[in-house]
C-alpha atoms as an extended CHARMM CRD file, in Angstrom:
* protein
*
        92  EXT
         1         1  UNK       CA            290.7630000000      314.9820000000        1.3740000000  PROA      1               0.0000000000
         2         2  UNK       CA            288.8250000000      318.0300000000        0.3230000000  PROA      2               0.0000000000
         3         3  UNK       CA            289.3880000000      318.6730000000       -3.3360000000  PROA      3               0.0000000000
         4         4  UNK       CA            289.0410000000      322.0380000000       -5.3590000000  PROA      4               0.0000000000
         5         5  UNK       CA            286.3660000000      322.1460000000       -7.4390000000  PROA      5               0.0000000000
         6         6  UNK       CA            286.7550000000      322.7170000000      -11.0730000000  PROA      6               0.0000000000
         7         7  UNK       CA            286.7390000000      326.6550000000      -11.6360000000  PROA      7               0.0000000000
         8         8  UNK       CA            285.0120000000      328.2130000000      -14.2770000000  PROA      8               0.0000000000
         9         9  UNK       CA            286.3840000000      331.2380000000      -16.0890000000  PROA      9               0.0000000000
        10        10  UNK       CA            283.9280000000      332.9920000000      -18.7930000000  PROA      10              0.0000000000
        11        11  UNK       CA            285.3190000000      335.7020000000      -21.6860000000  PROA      11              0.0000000000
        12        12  UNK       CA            283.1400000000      337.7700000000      -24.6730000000  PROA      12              0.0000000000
        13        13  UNK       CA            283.8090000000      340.2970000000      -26.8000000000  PROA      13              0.0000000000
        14        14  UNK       CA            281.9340000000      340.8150000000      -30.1710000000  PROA      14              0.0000000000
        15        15  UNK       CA            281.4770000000      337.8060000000      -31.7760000000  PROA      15              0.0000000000
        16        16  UNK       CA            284.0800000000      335.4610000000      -29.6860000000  PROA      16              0.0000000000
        17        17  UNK       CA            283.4460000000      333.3040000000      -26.4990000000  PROA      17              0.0000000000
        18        18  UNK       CA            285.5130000000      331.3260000000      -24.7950000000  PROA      18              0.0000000000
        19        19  UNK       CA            285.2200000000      329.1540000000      -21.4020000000  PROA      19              0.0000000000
        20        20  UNK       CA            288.4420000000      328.0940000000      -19.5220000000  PROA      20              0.0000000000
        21        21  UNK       CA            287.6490000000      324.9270000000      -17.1810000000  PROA      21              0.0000000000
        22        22  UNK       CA            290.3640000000      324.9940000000      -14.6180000000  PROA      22              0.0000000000
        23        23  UNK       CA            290.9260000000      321.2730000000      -13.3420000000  PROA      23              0.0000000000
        24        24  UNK       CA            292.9570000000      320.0840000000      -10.4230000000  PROA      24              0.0000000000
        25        25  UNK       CA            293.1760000000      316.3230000000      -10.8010000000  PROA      25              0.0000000000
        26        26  UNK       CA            292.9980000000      313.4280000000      -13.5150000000  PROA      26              0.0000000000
        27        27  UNK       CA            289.4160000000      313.0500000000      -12.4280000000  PROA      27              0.0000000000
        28        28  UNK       CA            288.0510000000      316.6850000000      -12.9550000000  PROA      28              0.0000000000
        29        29  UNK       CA            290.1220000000      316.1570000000      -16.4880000000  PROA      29              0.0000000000
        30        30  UNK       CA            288.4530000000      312.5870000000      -17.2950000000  PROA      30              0.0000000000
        31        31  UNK       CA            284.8470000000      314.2500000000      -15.8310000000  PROA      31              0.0000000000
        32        32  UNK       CA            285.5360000000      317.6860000000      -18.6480000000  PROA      32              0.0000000000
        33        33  UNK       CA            286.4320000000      315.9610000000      -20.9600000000  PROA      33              0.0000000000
        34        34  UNK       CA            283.1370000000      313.7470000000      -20.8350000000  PROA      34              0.0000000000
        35        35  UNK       CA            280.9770000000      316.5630000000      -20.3630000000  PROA      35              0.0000000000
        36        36  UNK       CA            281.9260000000      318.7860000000      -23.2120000000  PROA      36              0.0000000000
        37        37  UNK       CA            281.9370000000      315.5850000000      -25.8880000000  PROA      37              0.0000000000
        38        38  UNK       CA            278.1400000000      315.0410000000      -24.3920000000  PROA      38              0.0000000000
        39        39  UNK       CA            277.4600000000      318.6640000000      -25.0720000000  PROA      39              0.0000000000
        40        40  UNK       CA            279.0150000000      319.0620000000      -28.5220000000  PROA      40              0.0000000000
        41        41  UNK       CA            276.5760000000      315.5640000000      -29.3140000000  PROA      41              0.0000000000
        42        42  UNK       CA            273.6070000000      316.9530000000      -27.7770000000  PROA      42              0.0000000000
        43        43  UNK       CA            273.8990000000      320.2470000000      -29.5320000000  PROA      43              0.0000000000
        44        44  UNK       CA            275.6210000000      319.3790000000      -32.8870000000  PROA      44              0.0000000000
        45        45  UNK       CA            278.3670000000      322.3220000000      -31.8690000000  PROA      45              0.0000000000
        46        46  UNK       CA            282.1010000000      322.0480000000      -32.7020000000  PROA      46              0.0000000000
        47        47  UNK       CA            283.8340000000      324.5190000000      -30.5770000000  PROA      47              0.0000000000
        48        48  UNK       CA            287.6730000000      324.8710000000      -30.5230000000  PROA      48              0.0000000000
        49        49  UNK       CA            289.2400000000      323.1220000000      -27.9240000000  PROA      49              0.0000000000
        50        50  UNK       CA            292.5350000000      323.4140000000      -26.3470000000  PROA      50              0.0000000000
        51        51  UNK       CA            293.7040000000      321.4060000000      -23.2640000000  PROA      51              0.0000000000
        52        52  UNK       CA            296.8920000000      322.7970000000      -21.7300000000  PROA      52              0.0000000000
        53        53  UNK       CA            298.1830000000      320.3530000000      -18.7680000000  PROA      53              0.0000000000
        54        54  UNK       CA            300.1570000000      322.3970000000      -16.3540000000  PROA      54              0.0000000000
        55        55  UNK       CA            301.7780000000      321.0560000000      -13.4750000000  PROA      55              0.0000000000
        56        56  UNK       CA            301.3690000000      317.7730000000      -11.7430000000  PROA      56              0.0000000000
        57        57  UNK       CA            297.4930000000      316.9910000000      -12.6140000000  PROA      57              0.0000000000
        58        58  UNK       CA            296.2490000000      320.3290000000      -13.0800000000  PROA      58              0.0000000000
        59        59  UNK       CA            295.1550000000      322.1430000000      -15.7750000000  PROA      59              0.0000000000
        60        60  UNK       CA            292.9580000000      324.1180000000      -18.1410000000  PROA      60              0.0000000000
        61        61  UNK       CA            290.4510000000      323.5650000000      -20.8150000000  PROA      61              0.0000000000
        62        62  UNK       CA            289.5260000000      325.6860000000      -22.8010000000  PROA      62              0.0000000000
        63        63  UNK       CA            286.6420000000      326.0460000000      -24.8930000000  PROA      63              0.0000000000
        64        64  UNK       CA            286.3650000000      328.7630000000      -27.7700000000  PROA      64              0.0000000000
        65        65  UNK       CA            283.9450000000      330.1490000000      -30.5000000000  PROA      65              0.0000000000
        66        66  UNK       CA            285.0370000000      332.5460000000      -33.2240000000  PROA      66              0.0000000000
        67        67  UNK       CA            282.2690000000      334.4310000000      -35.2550000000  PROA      67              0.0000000000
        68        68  UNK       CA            279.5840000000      333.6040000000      -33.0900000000  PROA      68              0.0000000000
        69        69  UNK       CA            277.0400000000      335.0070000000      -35.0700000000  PROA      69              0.0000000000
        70        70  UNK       CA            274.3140000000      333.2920000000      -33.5720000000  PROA      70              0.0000000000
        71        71  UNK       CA            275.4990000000      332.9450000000      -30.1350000000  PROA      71              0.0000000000
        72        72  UNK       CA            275.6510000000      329.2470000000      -29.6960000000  PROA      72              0.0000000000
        73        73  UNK       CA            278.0720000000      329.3910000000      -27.1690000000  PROA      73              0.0000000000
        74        74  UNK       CA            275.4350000000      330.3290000000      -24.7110000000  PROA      74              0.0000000000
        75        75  UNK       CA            273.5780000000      327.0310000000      -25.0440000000  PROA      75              0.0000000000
        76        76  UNK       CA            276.6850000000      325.1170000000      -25.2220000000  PROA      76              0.0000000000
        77        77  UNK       CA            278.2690000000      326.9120000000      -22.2970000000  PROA      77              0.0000000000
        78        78  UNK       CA            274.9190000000      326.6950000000      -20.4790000000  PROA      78              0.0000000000
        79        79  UNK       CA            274.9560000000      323.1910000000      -20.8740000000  PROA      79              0.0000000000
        80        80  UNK       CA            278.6010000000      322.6770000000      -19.9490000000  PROA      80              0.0000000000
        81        81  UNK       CA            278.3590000000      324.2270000000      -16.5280000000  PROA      81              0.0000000000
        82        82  UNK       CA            275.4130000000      322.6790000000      -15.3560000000  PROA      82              0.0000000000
        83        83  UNK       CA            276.4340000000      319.0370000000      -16.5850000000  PROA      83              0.0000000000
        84        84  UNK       CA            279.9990000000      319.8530000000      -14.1540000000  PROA      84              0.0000000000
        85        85  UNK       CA            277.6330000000      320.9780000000      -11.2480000000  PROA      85              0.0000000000
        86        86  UNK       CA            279.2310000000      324.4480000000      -11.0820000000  PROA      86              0.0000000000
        87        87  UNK       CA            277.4220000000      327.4410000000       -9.7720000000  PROA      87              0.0000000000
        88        88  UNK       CA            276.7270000000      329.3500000000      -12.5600000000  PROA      88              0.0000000000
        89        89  UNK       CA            277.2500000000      332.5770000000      -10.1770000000  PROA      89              0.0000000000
        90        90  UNK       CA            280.6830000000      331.0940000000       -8.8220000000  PROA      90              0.0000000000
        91        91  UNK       CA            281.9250000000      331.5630000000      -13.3530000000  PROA      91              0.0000000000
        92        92  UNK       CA            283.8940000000      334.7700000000      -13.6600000000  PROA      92              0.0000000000
């Protein structure tokens, strides 16, 4: 069976950043949900997080950060893609 691969969706303006993880089976939900708790312990971030099931065993999660005066959403988004393998030029 040739699953799709979790999709990556990337949005700034001013001080706000947010990532939105598209998954497409319990899996890809389990394998974001591990990632992002390894990357919030690793770099002592809390980001907001919002999870938002849609239908059958797909969904989104999303990351956020509001006032991010000093940009830590790079690192943490940085870290977040390449612990979920996804081609940081496939992330619009």
């Amino acid at each position: 069976m040739n699953e799709t691969k979790i999709k990556a969706h990337h949005e700034m303006e001013e001080r706000y950043a947010r990532l939105v993880l598209e998954y497409f089976s319990n899996e890809q939900r389990k394998e974001i949900c591990d990632a992002v708790a390894e990357s919030i312990e690793l770099l002592d971030i809390a980001p907001s997080l919002i999870v938002t099931p849609k239908k059958n065993q797909c969904g989104e999660y999303s990351i956020e950060f509001h006032d991010d005066y000093d940009q830590e959403s790079h690192s943490f988004f940085e870290s977040l893609i390449k612990e979920l393998n996804i081609n940081p030029k496939e992330v619009d």
